[in-house]
Every structure is written in C-alpha cells, then in structure tokens.
N, CA, C and O of each residue as an XYZ file, in Angstrom:
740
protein
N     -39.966    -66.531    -74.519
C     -39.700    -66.355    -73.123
C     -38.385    -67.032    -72.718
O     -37.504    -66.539    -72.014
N     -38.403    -68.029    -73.183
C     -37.058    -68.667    -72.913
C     -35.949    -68.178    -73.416
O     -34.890    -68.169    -72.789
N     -36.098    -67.701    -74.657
C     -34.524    -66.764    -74.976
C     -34.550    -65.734    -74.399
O     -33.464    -65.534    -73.855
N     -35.442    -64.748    -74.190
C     -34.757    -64.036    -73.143
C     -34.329    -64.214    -71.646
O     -33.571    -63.320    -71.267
N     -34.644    -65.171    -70.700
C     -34.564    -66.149    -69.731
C     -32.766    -66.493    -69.538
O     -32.037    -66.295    -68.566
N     -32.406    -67.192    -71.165
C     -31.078    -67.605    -71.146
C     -30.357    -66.415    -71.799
O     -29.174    -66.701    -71.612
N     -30.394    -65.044    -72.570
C     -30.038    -64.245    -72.824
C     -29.622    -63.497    -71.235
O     -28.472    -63.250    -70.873
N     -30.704    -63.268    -70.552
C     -30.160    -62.460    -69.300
C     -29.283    -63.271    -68.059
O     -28.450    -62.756    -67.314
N     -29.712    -64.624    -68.077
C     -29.125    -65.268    -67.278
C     -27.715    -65.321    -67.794
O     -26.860    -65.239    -66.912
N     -27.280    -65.441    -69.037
C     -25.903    -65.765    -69.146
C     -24.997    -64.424    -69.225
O     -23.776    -64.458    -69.381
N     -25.735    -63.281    -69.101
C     -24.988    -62.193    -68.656
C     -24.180    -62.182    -67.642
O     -23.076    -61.638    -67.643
N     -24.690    -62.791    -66.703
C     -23.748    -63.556    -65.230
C     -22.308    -64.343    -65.437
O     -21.151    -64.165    -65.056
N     -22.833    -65.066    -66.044
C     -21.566    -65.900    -66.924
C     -20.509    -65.005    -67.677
O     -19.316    -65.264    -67.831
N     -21.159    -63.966    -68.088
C     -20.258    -63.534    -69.559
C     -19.498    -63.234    -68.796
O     -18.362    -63.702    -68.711
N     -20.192    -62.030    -67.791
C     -19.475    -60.862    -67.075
C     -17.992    -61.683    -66.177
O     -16.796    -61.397    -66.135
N     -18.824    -62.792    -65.552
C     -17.352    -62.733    -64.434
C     -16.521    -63.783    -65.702
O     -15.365    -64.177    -65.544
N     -17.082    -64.004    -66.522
C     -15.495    -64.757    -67.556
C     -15.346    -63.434    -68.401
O     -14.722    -63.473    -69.461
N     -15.821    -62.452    -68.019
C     -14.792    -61.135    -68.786
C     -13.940    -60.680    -68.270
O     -12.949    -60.166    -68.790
N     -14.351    -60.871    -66.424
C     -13.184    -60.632    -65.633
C     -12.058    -61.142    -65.407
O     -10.949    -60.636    -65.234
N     -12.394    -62.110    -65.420
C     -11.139    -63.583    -65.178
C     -10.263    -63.435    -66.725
O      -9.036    -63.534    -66.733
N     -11.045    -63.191    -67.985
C     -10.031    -63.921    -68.685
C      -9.651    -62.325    -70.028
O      -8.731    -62.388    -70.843
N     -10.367    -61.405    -69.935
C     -10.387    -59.979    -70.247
C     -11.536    -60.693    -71.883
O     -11.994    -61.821    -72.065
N     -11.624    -59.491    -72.711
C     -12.196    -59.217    -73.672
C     -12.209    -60.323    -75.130
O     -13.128    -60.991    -75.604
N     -10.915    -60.176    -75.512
C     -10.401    -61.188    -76.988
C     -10.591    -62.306    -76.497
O     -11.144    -63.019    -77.335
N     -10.416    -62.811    -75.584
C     -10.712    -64.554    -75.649
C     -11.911    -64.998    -75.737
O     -12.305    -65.814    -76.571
N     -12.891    -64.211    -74.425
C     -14.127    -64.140    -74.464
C     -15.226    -64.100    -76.089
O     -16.107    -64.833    -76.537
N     -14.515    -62.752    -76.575
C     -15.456    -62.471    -78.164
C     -15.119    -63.520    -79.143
O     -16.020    -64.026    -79.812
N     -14.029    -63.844    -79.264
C     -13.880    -65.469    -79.880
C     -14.239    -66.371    -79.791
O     -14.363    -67.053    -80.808
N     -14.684    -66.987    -78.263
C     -15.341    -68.269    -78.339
C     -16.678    -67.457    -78.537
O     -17.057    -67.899    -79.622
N     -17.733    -66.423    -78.086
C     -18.920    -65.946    -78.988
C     -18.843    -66.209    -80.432
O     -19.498    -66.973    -81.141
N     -18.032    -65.519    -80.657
C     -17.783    -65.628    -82.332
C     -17.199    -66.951    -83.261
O     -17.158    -67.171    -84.472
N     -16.840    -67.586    -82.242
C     -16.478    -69.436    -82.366
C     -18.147    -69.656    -82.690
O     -18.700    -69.891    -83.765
N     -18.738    -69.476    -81.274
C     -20.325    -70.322    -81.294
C     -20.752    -69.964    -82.311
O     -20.948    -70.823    -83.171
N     -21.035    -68.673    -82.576
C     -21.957    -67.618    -83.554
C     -21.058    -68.361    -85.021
O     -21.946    -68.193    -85.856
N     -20.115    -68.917    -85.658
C     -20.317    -69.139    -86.648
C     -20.038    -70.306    -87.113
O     -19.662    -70.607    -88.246
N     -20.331    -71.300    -85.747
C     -20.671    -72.286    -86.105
C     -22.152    -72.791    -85.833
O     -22.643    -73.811    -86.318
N     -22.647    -72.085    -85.152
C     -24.206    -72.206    -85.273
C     -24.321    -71.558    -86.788
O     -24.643    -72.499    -87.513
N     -24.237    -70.740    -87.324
C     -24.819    -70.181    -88.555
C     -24.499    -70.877    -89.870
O     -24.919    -70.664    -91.008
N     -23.161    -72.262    -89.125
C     -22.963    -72.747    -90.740
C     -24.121    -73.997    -90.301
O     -24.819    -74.450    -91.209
N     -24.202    -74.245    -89.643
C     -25.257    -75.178    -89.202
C     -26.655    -75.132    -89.475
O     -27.310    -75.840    -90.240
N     -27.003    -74.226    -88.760
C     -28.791    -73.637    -88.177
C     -29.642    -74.348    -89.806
O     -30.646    -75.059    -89.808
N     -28.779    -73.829    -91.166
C     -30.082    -74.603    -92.084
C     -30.070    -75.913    -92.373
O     -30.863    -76.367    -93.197
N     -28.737    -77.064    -91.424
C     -28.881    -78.170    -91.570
C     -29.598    -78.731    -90.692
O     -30.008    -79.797    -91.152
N     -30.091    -78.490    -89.275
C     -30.698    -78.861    -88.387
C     -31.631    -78.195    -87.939
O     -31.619    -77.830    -86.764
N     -32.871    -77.823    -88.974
C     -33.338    -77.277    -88.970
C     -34.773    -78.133    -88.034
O     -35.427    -77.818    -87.040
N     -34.783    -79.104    -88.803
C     -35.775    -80.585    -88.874
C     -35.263    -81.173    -87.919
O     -35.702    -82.320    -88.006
N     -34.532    -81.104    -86.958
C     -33.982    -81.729    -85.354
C     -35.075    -80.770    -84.458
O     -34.557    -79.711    -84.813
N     -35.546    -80.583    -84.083
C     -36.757    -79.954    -83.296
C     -35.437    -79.249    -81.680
O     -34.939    -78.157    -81.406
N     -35.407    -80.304    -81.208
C     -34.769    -80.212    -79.755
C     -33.924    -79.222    -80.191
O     -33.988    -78.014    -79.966
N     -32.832    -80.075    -81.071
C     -31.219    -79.559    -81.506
C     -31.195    -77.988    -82.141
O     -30.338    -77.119    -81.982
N     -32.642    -77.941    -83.036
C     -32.934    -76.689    -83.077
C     -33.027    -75.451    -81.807
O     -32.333    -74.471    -81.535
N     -34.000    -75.936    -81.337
C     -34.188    -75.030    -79.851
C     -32.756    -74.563    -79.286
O     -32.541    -73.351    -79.276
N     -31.769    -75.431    -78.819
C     -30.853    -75.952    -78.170
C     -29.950    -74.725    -79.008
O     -29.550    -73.831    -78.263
N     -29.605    -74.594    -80.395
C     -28.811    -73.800    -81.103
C     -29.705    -72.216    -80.739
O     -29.148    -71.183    -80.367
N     -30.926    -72.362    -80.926
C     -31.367    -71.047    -80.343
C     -30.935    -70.135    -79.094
O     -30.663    -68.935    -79.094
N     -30.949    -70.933    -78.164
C     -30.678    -70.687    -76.916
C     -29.383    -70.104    -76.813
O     -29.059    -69.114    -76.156
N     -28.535    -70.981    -77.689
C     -27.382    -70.839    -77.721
C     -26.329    -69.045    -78.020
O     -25.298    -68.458    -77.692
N     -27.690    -68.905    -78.938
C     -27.788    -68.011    -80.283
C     -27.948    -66.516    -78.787
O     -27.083    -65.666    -78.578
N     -29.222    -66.646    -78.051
C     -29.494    -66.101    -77.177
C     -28.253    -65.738    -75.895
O     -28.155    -64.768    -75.143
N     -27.531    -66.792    -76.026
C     -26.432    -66.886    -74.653
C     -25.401    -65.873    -74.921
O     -24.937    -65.063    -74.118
N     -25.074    -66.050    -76.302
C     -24.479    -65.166    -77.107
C     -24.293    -63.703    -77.436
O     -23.308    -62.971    -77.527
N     -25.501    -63.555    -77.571
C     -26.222    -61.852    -77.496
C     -25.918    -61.205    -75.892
O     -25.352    -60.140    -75.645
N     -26.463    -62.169    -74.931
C     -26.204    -61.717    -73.484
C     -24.637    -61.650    -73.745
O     -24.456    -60.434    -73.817
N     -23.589    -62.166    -73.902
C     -22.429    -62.375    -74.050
C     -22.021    -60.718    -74.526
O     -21.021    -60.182    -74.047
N     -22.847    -60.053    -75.439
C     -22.241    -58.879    -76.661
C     -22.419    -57.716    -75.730
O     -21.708    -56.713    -75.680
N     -23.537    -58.013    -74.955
C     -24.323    -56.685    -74.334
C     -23.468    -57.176    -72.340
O     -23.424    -56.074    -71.794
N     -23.200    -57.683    -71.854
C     -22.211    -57.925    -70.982
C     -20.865    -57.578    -70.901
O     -20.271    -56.987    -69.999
N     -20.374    -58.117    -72.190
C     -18.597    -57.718    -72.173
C     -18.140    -56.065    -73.017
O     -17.091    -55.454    -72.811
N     -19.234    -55.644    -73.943
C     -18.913    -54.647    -74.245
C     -19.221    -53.250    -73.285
O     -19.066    -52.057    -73.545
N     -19.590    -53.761    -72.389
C     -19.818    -52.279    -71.348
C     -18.477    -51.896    -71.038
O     -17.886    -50.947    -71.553
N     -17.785    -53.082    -69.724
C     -16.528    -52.671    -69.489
C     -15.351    -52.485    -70.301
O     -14.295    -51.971    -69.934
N     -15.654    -52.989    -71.529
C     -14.460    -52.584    -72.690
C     -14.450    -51.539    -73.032
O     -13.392    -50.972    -73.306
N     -15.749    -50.896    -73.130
C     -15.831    -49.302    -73.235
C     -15.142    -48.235    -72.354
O     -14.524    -47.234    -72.716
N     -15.383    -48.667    -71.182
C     -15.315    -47.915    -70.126
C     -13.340    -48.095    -70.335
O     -12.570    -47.185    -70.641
N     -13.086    -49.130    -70.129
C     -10.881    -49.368    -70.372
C     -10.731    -48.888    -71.561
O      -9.589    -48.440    -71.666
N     -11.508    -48.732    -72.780
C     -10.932    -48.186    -73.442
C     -11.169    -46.776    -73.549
O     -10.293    -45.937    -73.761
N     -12.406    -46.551    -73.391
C     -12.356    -44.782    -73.350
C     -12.678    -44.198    -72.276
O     -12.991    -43.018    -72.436
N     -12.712    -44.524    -71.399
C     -13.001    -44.051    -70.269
C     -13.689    -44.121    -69.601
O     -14.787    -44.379    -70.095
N     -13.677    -43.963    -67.962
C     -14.902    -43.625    -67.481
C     -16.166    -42.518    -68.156
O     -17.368    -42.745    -68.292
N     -15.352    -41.234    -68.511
C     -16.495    -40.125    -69.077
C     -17.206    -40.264    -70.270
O     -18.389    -40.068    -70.548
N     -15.790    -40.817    -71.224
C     -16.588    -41.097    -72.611
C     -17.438    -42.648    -72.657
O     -18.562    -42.876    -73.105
N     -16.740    -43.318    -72.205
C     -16.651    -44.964    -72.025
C     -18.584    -45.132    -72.484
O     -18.942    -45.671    -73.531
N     -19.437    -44.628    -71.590
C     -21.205    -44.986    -71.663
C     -21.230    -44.346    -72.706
O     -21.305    -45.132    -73.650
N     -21.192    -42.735    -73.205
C     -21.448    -42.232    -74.587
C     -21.431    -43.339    -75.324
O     -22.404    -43.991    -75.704
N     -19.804    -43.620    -75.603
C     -19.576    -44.477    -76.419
C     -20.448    -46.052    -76.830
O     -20.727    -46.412    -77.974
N     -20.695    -46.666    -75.789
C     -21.200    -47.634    -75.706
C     -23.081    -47.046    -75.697
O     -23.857    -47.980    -75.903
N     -23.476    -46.233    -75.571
C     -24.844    -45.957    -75.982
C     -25.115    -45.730    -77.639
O     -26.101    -46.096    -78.278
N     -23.988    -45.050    -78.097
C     -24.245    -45.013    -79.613
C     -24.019    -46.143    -80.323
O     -24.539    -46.171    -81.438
N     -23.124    -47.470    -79.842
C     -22.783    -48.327    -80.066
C     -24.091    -49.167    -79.694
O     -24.078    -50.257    -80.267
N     -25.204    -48.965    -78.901
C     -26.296    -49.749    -78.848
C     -27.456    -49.278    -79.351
O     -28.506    -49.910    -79.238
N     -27.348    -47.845    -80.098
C     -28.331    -47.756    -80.868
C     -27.913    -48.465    -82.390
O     -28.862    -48.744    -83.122
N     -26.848    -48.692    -82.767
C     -26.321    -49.734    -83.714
C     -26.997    -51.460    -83.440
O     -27.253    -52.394    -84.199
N     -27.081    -51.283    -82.206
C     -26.873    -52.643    -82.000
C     -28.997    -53.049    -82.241
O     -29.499    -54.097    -82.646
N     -29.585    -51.984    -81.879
C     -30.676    -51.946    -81.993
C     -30.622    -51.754    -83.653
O     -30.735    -52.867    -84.165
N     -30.528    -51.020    -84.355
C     -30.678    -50.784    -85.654
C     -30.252    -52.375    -86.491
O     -30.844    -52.819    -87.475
N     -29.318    -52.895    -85.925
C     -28.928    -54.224    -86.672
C     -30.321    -55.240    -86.471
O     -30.823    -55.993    -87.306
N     -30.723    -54.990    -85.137
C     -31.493    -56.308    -84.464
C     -33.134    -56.017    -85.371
O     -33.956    -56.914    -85.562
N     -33.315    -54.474    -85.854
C     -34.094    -54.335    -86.611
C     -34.013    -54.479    -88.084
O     -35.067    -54.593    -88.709
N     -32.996    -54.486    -88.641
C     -32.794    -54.843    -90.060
C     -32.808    -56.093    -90.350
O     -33.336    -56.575    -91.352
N     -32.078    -56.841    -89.271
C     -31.658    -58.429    -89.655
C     -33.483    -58.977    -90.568
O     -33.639    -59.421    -91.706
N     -34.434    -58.719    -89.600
C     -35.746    -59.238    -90.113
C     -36.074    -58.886    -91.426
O     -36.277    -59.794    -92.232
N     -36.168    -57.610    -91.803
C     -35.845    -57.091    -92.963
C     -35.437    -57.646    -93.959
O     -36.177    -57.878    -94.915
N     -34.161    -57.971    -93.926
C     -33.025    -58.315    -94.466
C     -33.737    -60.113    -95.143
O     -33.918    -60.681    -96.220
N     -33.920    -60.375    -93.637
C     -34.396    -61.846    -94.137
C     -35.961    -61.866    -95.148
O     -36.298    -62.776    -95.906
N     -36.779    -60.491    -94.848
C     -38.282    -60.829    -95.749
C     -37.796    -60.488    -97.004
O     -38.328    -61.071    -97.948
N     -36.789    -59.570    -97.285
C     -36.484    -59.384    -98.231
C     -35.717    -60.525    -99.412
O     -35.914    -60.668   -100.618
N     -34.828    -61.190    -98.503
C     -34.338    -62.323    -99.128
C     -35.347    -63.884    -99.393
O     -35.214    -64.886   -100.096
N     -36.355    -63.395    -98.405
C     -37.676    -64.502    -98.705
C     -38.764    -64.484    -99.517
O     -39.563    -65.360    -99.846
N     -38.641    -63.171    -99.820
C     -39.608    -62.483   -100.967
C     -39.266    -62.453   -102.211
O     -40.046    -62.286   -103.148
N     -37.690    -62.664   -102.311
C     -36.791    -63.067   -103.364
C     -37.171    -64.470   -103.953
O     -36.721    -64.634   -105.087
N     -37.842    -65.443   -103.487
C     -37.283    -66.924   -103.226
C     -36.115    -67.533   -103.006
O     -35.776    -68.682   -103.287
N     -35.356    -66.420   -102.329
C     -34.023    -67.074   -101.688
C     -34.097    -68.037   -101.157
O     -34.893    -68.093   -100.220
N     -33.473    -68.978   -101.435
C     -33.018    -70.093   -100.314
C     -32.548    -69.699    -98.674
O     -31.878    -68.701    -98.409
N     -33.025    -70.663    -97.674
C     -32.842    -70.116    -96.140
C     -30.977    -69.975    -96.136
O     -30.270    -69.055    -95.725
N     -30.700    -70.963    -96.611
C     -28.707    -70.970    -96.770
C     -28.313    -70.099    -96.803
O     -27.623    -69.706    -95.862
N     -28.595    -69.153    -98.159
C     -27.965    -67.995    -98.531
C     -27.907    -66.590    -96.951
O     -27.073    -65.757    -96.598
N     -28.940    -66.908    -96.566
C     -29.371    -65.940    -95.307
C     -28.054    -65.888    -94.260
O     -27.267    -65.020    -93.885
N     -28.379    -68.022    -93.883
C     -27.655    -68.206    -93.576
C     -25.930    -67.846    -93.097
O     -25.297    -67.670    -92.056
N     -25.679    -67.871    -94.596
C     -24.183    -67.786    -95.276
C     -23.603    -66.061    -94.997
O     -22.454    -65.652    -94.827
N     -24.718    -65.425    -95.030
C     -24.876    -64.067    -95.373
C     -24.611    -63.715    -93.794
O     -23.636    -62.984    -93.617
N     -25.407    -64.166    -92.484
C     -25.071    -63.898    -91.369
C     -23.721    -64.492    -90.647
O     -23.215    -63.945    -89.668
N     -23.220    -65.650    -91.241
C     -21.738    -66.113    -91.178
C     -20.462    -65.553    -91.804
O     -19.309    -65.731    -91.413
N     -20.788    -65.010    -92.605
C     -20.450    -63.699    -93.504
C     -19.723    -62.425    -92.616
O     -18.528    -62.214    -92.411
N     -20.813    -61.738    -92.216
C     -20.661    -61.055    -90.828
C     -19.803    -61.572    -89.663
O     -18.926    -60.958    -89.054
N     -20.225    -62.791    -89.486
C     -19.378    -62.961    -88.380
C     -17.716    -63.383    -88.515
O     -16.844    -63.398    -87.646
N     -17.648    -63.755    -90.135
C     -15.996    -63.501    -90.586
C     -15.246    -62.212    -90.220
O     -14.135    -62.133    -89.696
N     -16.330    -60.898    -90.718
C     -15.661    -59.997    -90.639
C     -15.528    -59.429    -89.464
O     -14.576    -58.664    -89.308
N     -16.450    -59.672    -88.371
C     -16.465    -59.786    -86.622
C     -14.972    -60.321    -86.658
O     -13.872    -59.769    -86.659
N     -15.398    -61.602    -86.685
C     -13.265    -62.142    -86.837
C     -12.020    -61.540    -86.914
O     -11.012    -61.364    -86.230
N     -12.561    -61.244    -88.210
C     -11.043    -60.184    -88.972
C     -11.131    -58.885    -87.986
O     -10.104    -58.224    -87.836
N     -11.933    -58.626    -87.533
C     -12.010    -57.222    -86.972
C     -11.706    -57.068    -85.119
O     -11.498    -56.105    -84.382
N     -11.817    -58.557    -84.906
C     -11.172    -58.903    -83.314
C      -9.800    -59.423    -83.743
O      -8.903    -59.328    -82.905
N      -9.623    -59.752    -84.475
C      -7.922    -59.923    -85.053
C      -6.633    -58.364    -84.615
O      -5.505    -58.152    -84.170
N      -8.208    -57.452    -85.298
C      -6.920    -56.345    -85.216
C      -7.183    -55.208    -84.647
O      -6.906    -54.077    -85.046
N      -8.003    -55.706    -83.213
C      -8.356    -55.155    -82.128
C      -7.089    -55.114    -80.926
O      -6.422    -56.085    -80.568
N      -7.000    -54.050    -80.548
C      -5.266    -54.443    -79.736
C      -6.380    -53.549    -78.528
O      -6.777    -52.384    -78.557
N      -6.663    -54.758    -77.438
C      -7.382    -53.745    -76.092
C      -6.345    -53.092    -75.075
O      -6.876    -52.346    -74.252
N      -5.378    -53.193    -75.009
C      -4.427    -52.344    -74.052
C      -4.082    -51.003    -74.545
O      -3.620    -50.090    -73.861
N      -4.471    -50.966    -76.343
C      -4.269    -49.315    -76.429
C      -5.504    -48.168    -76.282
O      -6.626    -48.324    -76.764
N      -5.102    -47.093    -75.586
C      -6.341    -46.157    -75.105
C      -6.446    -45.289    -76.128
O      -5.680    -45.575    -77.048
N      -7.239    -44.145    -76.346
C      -7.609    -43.712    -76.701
C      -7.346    -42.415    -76.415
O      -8.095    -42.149    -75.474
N      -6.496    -41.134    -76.781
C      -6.286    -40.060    -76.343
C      -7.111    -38.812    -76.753
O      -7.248    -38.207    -77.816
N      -7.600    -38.664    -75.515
C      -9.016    -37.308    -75.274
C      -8.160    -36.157    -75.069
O      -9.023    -35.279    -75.093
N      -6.848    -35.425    -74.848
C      -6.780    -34.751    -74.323
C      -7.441    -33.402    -75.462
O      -7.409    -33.467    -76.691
N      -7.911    -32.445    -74.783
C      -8.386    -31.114    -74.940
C      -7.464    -30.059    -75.085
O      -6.563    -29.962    -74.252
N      -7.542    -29.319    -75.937
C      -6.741    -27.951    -76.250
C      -7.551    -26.745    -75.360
O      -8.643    -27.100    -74.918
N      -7.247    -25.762    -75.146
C      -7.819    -24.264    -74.587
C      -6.730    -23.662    -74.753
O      -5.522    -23.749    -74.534
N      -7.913    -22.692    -75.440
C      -6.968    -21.349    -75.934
C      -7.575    -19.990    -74.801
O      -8.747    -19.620    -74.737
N      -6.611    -19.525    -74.132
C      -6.622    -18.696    -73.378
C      -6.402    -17.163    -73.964
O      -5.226    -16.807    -73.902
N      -7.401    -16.102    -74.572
C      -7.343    -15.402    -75.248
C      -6.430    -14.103    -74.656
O      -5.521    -13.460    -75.181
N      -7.077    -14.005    -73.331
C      -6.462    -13.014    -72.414
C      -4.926    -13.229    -72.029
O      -4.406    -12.399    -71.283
N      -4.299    -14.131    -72.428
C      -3.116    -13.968    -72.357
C      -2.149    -14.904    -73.343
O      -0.946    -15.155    -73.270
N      -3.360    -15.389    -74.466
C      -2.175    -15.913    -75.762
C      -1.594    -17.075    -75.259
O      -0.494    -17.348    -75.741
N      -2.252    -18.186    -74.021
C      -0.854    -18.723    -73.929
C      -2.174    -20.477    -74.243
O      -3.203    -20.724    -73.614
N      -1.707    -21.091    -75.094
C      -2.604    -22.104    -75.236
C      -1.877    -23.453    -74.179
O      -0.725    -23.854    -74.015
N      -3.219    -23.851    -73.619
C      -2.570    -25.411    -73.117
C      -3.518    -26.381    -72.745
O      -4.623    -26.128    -72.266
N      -3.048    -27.527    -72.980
C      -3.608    -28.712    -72.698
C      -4.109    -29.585    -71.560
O      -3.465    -29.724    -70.520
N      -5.295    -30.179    -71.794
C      -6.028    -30.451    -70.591
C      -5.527    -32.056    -70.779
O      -5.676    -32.445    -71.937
N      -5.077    -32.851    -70.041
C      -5.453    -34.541    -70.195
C      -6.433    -34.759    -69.522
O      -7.123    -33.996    -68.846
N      -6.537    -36.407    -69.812
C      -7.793    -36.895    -69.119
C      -7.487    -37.187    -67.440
O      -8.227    -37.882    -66.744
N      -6.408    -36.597    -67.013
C      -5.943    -36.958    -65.451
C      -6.178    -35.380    -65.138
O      -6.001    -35.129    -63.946
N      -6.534    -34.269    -65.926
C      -6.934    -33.019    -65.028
C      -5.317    -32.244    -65.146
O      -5.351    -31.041    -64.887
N      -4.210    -32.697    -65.434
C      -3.260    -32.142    -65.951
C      -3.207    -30.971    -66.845
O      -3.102    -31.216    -68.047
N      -3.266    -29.637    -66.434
C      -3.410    -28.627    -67.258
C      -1.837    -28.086    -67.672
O      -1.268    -27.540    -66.727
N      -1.217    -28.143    -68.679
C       0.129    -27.903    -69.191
C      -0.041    -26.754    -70.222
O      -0.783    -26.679    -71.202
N       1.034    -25.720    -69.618
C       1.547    -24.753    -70.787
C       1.838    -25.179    -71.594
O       2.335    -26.304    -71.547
N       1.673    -24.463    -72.834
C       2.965    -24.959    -74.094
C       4.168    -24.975    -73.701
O       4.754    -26.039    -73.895
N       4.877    -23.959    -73.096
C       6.256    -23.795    -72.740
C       6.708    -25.222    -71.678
O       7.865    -25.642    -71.720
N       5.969    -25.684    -71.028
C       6.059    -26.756    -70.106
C       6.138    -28.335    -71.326
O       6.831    -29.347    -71.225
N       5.216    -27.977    -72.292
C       5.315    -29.342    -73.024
C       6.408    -29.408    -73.447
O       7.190    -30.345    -73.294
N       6.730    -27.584    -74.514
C       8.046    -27.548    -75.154
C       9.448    -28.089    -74.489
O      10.342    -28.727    -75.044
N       9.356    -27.598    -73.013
C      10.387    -28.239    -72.033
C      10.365    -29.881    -71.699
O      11.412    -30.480    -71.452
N       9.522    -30.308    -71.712
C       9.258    -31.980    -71.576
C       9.642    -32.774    -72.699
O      10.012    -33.944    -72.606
N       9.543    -32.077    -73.843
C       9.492    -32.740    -75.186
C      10.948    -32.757    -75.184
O      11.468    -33.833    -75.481
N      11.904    -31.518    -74.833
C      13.186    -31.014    -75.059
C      13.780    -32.332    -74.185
O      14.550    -33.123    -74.728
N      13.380    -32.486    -72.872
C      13.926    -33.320    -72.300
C      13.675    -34.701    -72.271
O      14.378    -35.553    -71.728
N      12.288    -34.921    -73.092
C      12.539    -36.364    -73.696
C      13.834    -36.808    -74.875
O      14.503    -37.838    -74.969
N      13.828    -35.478    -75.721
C      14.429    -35.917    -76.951
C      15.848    -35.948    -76.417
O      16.653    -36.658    -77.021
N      16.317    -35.148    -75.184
C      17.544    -35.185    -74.551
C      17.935    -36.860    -74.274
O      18.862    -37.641    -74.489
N      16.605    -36.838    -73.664
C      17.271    -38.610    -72.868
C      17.429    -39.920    -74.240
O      17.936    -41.039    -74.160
N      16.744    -39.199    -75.492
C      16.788    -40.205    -76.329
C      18.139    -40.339    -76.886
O      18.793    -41.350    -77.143
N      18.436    -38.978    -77.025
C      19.776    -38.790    -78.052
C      21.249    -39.714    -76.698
O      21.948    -40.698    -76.943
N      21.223    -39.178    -75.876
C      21.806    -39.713    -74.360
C      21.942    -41.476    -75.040
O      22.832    -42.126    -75.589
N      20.679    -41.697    -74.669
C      20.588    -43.277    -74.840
C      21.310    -43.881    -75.970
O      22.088    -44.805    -75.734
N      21.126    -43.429    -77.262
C      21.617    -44.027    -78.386
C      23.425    -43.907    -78.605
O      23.963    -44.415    -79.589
C-alpha cells in the first residue's frame, strides 16, 4: 500500500520538475537513484528501515517513468501520434514489470545469488544511461504523408501542419532553397 501511495504521490513532483527543468535532467537523476539503489539493495538488505526507505524510493521512481514520459511523447511525436506512441510504449512497460518476477524465480531456482539479480537490473540501467546519452529531445520526428492523386497524376504531400504541397511547388521550393545556398557560399 505504501508503494503505491509514494509511486502516485510523486507523480506530482515528477510532473512539475518535468516542467521546470524538461526531460534529460529529470531521467538522470531517476536513473542516478535507480542505480544506485540497485548497487546497494543486496547490501542493506538486513537494515529493515533503510530497506523500506530504498523501496519507496524504488516506487518514487517508477511514478517518475510513467509522469515524464507522457509529455515527451506528445513533443516528440505529436499531439496525434504522441498517446499511440506512448500506449505501445506501456504495454512494454507492463510486459517488463511482468518478466522482471520471472526473471528473478528463474535466477532463484538457479541458486543464484540475490547480487547477480541485482547486478543484472543495474545492468539495465547502464544501458538506460547510454541510451539517454544519445537521446537528443529537440529533434522531431517527421510524419509527413504522401497521396497519390490518380485522377490527375499529380502526387503531393501532406505535413503534420495540414500543408498540402504539389510536387511542382516542392520542386520550386527546393530550387529556391538550393538558389539561396549557392548565393550564400
């Protein structure tokens, strides 16, 4: 009861320090906590409180994943795609939250040591790391749509601003970009 308690409550938290400070700073100190609780969790195991206390923590965290990744969705792909996106991204997130247990009877049925588990979920959160490293959030994502207009052969492009362009209109835009480039140099 209590992790979910501090899981939803710190959704409050996540959200307005997603606003104030955007996405990468935010998933880093998560991913700060998250792997330093995990090099920890099998040394303080036998601290009772300190245990709990890393739980919670563990919990604050999760609210943290499911808070800041909504609106990142939405800036990066959009309003239209933005929820798609982030719904298939939480049936992942469900599929993980069901394996992890798995994962662990399996490694306990082994006589694995709790460490290795451990090591194994810190593991993950390296490559979380490496993978917010070479996350660049200011670049979007380009949806635009093709239609081919049969009745008159003339194909053109939809953007995501409702901009419907001939070919002959791009061909002319393109002409007069490459104009202003050659100009410039």
């Amino acid at each position: 009861m209590m992790f979910g308690l501090v899981n939803g409550s710190s959704r409050l938290l996540w959200g307005y320090l997603m606003d104030k400070f955007g996405f990468k700073p935010l998933m880093s100190i998560i991913a700060g906590i998250e792997i330093t609780l995990a090099g920890s969790f099998y040394f303080i195991v036998n601290f009772h409180l300190l245990y709990i206390i890393c739980v919670l923590l563990i919990a604050a965290c999760i609210g943290g994943h499911f808070s800041i990744l909504a609106p990142l969705f939405n800036k990066v792909y959009g309003v239209e795609i933005g929820p798609q996106a982030y719904g298939i991204c939480g049936f992942f997130i469900g599929f993980s939250n069901l394996s992890g247990p798995l994962l662990c009877m399996f490694l306990l049925k082994k006589n694995t040591h709790f460490l290795i588990a451990f090591l194994f979920g810190g593991s993950l959160i390296l490559i979380k790391i490496f993978c917010l490293l070479m996350f660049d959030e200011e670049e979007k994502f380009n949806f635009d749509t093709i239609n081919i207009d049969e009745d008159i052969g003339e194909i053109t492009r939809e953007s995501k601003n409702n901009e419907v362009k001939g070919d002959n209109e791009i061909k002319d835009e393109n002409k007069e970009k490459l104009n202003n480039e050659i100009e410039t140099v």
